[in-house]
C-alpha atoms as one frame of an Amber mdcrd trajectory, in Angstrom:
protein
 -38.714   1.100  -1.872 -37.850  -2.388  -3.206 -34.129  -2.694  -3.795 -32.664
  -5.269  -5.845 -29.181  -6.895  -4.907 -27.590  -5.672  -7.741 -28.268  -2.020
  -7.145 -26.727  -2.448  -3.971 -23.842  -4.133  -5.267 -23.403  -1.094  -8.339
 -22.871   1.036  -5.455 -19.867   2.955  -4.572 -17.989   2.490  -1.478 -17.855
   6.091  -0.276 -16.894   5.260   3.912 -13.805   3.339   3.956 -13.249   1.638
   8.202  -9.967   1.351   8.854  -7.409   0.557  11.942  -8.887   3.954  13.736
 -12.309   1.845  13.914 -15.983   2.352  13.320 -15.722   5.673  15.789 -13.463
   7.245  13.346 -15.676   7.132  10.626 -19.562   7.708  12.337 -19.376  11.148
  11.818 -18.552  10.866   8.350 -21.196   7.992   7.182 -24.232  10.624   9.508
 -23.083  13.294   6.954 -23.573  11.054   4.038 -26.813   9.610   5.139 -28.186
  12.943   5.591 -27.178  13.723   1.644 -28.326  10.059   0.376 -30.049   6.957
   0.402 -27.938   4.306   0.672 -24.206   4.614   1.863 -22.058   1.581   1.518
 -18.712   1.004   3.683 -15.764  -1.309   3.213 -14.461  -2.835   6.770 -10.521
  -2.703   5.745  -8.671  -5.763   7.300  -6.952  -3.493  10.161 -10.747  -2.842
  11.296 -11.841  -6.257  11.222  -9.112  -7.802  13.937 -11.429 -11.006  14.930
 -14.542  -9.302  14.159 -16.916  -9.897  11.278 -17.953  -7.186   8.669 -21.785
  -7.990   9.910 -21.125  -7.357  13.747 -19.023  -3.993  12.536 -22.245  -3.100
  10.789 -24.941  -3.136  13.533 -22.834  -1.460  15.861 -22.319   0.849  13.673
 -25.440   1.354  12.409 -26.290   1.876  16.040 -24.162   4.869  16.762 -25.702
   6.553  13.897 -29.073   5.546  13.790 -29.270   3.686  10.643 -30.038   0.542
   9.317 -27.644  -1.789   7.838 -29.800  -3.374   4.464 -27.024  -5.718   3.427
 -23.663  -6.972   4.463 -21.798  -8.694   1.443 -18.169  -9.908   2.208 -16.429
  -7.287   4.617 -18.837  -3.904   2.801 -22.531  -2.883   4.388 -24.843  -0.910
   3.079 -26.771   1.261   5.440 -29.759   3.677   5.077 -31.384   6.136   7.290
């Protein structure tokens, strides 16, 4: 399924990473990837310390099996 940039970026943030980390929230973004496509998370400042939003992604996207199909600024989008 092609995907345009702009559907990606009319998405909702629905999985919000905060100073608890990416384990806080893997449960959370499995549950919504087993309900829908696309899932798109915002990496909150207290998440990022030194790290970027795109290395927070594929580690993340690792722990849950999904694939990260953009990183825009400090929000992913990921897809099972």
């Amino acid at each position: 399924m092609s995907r345009s940039s702009g559907d990606l970026h009319d998405l909702d943030v629905t999985v919000w990473v905060g100073k608890r980390g990416i384990e806080a929230v893997t449960d959370e973004l499995t549950e919504q990837l087993s309900r829908r496509d696309l899932v798109k998370a915002k990496f909150l400042r207290a998440a990022r310390g030194g790290t970027d939003a795109e290395a927070l992604a594929a580690d993340l996207a690792e722990r849950v099996g999904a694939t990260v199909v953009e990183t825009r600024g400090h929000t992913a989008v990921f897809e099972r």
